[in-house]
C-alpha positions as CSV (number, residue, x, y, z in Angstrom):
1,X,117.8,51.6,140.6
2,X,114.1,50.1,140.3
3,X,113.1,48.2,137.9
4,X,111.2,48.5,135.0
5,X,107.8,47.0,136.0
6,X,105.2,45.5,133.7
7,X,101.5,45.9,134.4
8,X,99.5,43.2,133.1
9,X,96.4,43.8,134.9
10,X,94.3,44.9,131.5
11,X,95.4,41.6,129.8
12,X,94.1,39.4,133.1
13,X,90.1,39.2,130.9
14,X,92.2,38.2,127.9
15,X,94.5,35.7,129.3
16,X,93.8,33.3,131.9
17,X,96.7,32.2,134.9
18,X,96.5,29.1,133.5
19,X,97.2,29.5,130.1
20,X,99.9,31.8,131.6
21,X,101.4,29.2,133.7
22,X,101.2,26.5,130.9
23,X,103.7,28.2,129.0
24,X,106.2,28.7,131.6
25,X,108.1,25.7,131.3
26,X,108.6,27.0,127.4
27,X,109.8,30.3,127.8
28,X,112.3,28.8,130.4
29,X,113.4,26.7,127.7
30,X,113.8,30.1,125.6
31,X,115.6,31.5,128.1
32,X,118.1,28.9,128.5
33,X,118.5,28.4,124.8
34,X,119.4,32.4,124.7
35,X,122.0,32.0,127.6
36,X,123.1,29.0,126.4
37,X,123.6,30.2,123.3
38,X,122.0,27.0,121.7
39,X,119.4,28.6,119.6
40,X,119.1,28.9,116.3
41,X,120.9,32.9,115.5
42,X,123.4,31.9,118.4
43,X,126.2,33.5,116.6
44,X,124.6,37.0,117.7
45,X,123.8,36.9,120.8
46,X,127.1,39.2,121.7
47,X,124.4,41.8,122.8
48,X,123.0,39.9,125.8
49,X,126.1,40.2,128.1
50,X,127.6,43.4,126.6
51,X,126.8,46.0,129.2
52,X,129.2,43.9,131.2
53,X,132.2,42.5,128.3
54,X,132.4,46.0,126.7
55,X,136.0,47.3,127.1
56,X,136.7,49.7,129.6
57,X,139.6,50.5,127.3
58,X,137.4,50.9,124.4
59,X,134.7,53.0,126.2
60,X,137.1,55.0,127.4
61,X,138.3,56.3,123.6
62,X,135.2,56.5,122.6
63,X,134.0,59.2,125.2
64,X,137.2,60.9,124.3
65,X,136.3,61.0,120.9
66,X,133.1,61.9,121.4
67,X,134.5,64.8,123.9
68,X,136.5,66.3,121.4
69,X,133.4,65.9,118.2
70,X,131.4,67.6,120.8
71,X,133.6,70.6,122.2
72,X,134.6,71.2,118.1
73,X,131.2,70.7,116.2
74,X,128.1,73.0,115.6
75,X,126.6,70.1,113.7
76,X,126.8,66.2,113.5
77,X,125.6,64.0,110.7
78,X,124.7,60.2,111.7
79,X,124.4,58.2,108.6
80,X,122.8,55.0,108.8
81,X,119.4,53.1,108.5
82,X,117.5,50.9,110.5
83,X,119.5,49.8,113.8
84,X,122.5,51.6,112.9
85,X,120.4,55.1,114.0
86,X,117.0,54.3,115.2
87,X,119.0,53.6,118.7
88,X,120.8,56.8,118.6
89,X,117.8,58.6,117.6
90,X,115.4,56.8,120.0
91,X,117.9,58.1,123.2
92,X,118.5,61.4,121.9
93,X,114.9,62.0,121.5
94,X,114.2,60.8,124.9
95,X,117.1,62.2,126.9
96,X,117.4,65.6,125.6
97,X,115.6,68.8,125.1
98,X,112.2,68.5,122.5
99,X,113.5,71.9,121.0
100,X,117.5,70.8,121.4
101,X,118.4,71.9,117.8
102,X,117.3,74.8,118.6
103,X,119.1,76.0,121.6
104,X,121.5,78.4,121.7
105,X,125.4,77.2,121.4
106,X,125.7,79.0,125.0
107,X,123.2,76.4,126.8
108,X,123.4,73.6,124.3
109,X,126.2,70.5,125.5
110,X,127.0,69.8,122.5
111,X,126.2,69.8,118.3
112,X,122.9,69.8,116.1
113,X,121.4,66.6,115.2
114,X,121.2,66.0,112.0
115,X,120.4,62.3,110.4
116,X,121.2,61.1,107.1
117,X,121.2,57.6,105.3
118,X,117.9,56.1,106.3
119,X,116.3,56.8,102.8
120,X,117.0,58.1,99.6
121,X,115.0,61.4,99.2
122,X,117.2,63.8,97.1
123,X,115.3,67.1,98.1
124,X,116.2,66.0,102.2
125,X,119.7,65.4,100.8
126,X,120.1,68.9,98.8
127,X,118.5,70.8,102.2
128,X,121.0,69.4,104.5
129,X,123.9,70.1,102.6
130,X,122.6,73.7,102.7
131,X,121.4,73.9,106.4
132,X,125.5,72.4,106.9
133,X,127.1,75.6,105.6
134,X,128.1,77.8,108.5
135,X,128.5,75.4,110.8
136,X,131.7,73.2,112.1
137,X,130.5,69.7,111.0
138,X,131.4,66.0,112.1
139,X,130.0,63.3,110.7
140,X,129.8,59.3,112.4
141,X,128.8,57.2,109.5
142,X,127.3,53.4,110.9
143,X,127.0,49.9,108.5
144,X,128.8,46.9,109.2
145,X,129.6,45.7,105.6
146,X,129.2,49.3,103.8
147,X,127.3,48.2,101.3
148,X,124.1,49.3,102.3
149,X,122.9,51.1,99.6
150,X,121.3,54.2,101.5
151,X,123.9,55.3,103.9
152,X,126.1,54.3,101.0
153,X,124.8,56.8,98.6
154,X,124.1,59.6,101.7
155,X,127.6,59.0,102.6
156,X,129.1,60.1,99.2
157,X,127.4,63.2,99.1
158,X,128.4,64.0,102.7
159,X,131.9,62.9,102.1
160,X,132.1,64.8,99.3
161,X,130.9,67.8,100.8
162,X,133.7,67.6,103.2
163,X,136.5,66.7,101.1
164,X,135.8,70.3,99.6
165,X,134.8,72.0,102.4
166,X,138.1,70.8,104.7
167,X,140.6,69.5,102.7
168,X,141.2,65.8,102.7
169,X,143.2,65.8,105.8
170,X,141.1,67.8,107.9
171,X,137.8,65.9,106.7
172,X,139.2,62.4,107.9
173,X,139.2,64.0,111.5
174,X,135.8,65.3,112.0
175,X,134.8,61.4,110.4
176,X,134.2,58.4,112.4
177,X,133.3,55.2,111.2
178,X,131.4,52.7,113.1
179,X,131.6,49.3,111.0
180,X,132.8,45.6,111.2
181,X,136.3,45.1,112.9
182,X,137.9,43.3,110.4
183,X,136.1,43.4,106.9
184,X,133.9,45.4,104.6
185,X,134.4,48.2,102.5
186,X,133.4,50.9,104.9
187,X,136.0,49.4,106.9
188,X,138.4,49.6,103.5
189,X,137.5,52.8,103.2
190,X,138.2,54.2,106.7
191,X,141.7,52.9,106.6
192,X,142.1,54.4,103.5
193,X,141.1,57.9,103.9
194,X,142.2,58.0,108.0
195,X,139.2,58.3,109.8
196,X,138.7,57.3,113.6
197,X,137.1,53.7,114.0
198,X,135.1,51.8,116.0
199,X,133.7,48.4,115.8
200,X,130.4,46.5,115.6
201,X,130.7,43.7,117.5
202,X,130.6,40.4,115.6
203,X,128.4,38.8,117.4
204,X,125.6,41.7,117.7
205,X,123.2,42.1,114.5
206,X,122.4,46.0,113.6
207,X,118.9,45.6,115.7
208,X,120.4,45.0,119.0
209,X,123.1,47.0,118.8
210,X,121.7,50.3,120.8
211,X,124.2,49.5,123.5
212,X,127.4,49.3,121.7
213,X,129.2,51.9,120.1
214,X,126.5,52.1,116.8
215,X,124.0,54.3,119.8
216,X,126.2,54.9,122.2
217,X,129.1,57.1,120.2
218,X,126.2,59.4,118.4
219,X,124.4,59.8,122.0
220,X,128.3,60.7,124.0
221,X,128.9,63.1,120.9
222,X,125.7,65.6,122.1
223,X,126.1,65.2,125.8
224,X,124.5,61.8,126.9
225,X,126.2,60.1,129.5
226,X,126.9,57.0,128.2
227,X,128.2,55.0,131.2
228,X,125.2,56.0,132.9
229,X,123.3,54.3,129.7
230,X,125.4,50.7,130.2
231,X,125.1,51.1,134.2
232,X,121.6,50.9,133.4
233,X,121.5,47.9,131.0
234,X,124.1,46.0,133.3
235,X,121.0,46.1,135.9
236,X,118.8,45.3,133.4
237,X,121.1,42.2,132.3
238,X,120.6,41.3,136.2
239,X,116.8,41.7,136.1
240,X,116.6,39.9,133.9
241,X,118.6,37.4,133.7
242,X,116.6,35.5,136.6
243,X,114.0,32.7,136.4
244,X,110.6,32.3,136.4
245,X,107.2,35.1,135.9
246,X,106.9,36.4,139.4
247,X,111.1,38.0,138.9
248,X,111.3,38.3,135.3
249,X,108.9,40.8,134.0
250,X,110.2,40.2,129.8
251,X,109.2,36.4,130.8
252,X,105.6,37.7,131.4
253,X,105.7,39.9,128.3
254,X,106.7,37.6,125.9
255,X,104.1,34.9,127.4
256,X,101.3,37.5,127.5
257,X,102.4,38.3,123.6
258,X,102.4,34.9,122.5
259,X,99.2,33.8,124.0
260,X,97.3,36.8,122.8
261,X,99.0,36.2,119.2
262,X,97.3,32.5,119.6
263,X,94.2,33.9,120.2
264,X,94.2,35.9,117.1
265,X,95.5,39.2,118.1
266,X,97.9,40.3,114.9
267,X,98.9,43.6,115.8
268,X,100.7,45.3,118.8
269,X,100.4,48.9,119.3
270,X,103.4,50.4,121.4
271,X,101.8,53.8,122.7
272,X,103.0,56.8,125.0
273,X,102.1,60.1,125.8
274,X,105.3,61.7,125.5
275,X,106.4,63.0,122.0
276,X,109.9,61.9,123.6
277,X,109.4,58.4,122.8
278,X,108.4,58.7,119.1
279,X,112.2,57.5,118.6
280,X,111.5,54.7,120.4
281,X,108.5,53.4,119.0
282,X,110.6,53.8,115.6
283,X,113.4,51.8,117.3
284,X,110.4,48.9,118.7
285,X,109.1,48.8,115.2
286,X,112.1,47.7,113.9
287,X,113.0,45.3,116.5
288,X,110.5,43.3,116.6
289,X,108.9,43.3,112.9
290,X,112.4,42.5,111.8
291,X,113.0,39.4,114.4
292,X,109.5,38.2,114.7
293,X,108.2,38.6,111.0
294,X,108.8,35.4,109.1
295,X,107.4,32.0,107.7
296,X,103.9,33.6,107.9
297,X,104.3,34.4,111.6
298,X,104.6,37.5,114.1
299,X,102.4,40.5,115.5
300,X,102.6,43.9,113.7
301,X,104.1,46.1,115.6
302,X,102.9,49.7,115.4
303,X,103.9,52.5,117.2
304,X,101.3,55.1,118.3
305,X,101.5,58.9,120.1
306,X,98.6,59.7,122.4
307,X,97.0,61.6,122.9
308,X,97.5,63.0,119.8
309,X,96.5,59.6,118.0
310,X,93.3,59.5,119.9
311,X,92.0,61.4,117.2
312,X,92.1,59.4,114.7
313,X,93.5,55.6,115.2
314,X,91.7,55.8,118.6
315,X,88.4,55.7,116.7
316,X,89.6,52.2,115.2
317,X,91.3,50.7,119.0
318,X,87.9,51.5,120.4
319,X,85.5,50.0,117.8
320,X,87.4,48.5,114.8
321,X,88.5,45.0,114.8
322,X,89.3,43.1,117.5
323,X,93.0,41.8,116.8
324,X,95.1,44.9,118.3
325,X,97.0,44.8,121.8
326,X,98.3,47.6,123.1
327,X,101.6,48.1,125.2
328,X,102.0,51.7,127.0
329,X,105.5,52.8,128.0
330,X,105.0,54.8,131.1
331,X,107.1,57.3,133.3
332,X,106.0,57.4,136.8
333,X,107.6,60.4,137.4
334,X,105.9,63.7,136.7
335,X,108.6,65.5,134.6
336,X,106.9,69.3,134.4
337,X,105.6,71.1,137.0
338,X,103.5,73.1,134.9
339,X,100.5,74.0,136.5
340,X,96.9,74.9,134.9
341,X,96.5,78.8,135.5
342,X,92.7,79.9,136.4
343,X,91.0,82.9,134.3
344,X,88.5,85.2,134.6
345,X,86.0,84.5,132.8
346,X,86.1,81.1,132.2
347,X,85.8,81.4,128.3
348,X,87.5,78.0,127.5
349,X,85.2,76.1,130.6
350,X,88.8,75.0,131.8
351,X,89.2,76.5,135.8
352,X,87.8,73.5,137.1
353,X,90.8,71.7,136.2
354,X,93.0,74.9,137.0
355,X,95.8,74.2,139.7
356,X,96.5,70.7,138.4
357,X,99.8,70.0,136.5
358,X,99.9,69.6,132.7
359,X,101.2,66.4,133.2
360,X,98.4,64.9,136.0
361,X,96.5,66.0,133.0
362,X,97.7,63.5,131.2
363,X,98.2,60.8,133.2
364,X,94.1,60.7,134.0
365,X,93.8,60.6,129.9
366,X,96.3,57.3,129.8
367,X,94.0,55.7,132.6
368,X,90.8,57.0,130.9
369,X,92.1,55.7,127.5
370,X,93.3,52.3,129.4
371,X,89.5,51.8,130.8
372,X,88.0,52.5,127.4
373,X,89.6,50.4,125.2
374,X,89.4,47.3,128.3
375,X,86.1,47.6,127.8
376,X,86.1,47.9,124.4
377,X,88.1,44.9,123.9
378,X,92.0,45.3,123.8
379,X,94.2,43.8,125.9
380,X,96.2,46.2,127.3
381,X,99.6,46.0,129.3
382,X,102.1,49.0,130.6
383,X,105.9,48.8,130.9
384,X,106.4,51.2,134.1
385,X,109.5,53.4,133.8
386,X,110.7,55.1,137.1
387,X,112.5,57.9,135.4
388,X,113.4,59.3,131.6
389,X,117.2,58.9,132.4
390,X,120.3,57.4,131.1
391,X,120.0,54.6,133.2
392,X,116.6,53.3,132.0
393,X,117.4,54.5,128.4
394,X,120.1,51.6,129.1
395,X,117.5,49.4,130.9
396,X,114.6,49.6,128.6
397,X,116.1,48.7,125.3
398,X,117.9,45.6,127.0
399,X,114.2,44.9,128.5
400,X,112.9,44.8,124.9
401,X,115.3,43.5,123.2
402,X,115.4,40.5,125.7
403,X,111.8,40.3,125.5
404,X,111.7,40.1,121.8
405,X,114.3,37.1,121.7
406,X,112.1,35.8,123.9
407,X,109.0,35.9,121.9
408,X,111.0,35.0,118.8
409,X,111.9,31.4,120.2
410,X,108.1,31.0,121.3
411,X,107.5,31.7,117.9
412,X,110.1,28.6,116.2
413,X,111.5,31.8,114.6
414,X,115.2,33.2,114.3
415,X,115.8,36.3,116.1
416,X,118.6,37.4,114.6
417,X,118.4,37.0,110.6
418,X,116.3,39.4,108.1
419,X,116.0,36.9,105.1
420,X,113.1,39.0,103.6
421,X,114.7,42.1,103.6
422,X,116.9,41.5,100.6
423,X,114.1,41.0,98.4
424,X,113.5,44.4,97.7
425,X,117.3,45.1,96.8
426,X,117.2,42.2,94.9
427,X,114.9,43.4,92.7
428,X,116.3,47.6,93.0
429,X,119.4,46.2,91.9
430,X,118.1,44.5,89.0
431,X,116.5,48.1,87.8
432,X,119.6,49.6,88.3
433,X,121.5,47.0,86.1
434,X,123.9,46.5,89.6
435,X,126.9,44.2,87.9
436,X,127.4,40.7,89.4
437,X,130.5,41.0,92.0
């Protein structure tokens, strides 16, 4: 495999090599405190050397469960929020098919997608019970303690729905909970009822947990090759796992991030022109606005689809306030070979671009896009992705999530905790007159 390569050219009028250089010796030190495990969140840092420790054992029963989910299921239901799905969905959404729900059960490799858990809409809830009816159903349900409130409440209607749909027995073997190893009452609950389980790793906060079975058992169940996902994050563990700028490209991006951020930059837009990647940017969002964002500090992350968001927020990048960097996620390869046709006559004014591909197309708008807003003012910097395969599905989450604990320890902030998330519960649970446990 290549690497992922950052391009950091369009940041070079924003950030000088020696301010660059000046900060080396402290993203080493963030560097050995992750492998060292001597920063603060060390308890969770199971994550870093996973793509390696996972048991073979373990990976092995989990494609076989997801084989036979697969080869017996029209439909699968992933209930979770936050990182127990955005991984899942940000793979699926990049690996297979833009119209995969849609494809025939002859061509399709295995079940419809459907998500549930990650809010509480009741009108979502009512239609997917409904658009379930017909179809052979399985369900992976995700949370660590299983008291999340969302997947909580999605899961009761879902279980429910199966219980009288199956019979109890039946039910608990198209189930699979994904939850702690050894508490929890999701964990309570699976032993009760019978369903298969696998376990979050202790050591590996929701977040970061794309690589273990949380992403990994939704993505085997519709036909993603999982082992081809951890062969790519075990390179990426290599990559970057070395020292120093010129060989460790999340050193670079965390440096670039942090000195912009001191300059007064306050937001970072991730942006790509392939509607694939909307799962992704979902995925980022959370990563780093949950790991960077506390005691006052942190960039905004924002994700953004272009062209399509060219329309509208590209009005603002070109000539609203200057405190937004962008971040592109590239593929270098061009995945269509869809070429322009000519016509006669030339109503639209398009034949001088006829015999060019679709996608060269867009490629010369992400390079007309990256010169404008240069000029305009935004630092700009592109994460260069060889392929849209398993293997760099793999490589580029560990290549962000490294790069986020990265920036979090430039920071002086925990990577691994999510303090301020509880205060909205606190106060739901209060409304809903919750009783003390």
């Amino acid at each position: 495999m290549e690497p992922i390569r950052l391009d950091d050219s369009g940041a070079a009028g924003f950030v000088s090599p020696q301010k660059l250089f000046s900060l080396e010796d402290r993203v080493e030190m963030a560097h050995r405190a992750l492998h060292g495990k001597t920063g603060p969140g060390n308890e969770y840092l199971e994550w870093l050397d996973w793509p390696e420790t996972m048991d073979p054992q373990e990976m092995a029963r989990l494609t076989a469960v997801a084989r036979h989910l697969r080869e017996s299921s029209d439909a699968l239901v992933v209930i979770g929020i936050g990182g127990s799905y955005l991984g899942a969905r940000a793979g699926a959404e990049m690996l297979l098919s833009p119209f995969w729900n849609e494809l025939s059960g002859k061509v399709r490799r295995g079940p419809r997608l459907y998500w549930a858990g990650h809010h509480m809409d009741s009108r979502y809830i009512s239609a997917l019970l409904k658009q379930l009816d017909g179809q052979d159903v399985s369900v992976v349900v995700i949370s660590k303690s299983g008291t999340t409130i969302e997947p909580g409440l999605a899961f009761r209607f879902i279980h429910k729905y199966m219980m009288e749909r199956y019979g109890r027995e039946k039910a608990a073997r198209r189930i699979v909970a994904v939850t702690d190893a050894k508490k929890g009452l999701l964990r309570d609950l699976a032993l009760a009822e019978g369903f298969e389980r696998f376990s979050i790793p202790a050591g590996t906060g929701g977040r970061y947990s794309v690589l273990t079975p949380v992403g990994l058992l939704p993505l085997a169940i519709v036909g993603v090759d999982v082992q081809k996902v951890l062969e790519g994050a075990r390179w990426a563990r290599k990559w970057y796992g070395t020292m120093g700028y010129t060989r460790n490209d999340t050193w670079r991006y965390a440096a670039i991030r942090h000195l912009l951020y001191r300059q007064g930059i306050k937001l970072e837009a991730l942006i790509h022109y392939d509607p694939s990647l909307r799962g992704l940017g979902a995925w980022f969002q959370q990563l780093f606005a949950e790991s960077e964002g506390k005691g006052g500090k942190g960039l905004f992350p924002v994700s953004l689809q272009y062209t399509t968001d060219l329309h509208s927020m590209g009005q603002y990048l070109q000539e609203g306030e200057r405190h937004i960097m962008e971040t592109a996620v590239l593929f270098d390869e061009d995945r269509s070979p869809l070429v322009i046709p000519a016509t006669e006559p030339d109503r639209d004014r398009l034949n001088y671009i006829a015999g060019r591909t679709l996608e060269e197309v867009n490629q010369k708008a992400a390079q007309g896009t990256r010169e404008a807003h240069i000029k305009g003012g935004v630092p700009y910097l592109a994460i260069h992705v060889p392929q849209a395969t398993a293997e760099y599905f793999g490589a580029l989450t560990y290549f962000l999530m490294k790069t986020c604990a990265l920036s979090s320890y430039l920071l002086g902030v925990n990577p691994f905790d999510q303090p301020g998330v509880e205060a909205y519960k606190t106060h739901m649970f209060r409304l809903l007159n919750r009783p003390e446990s």
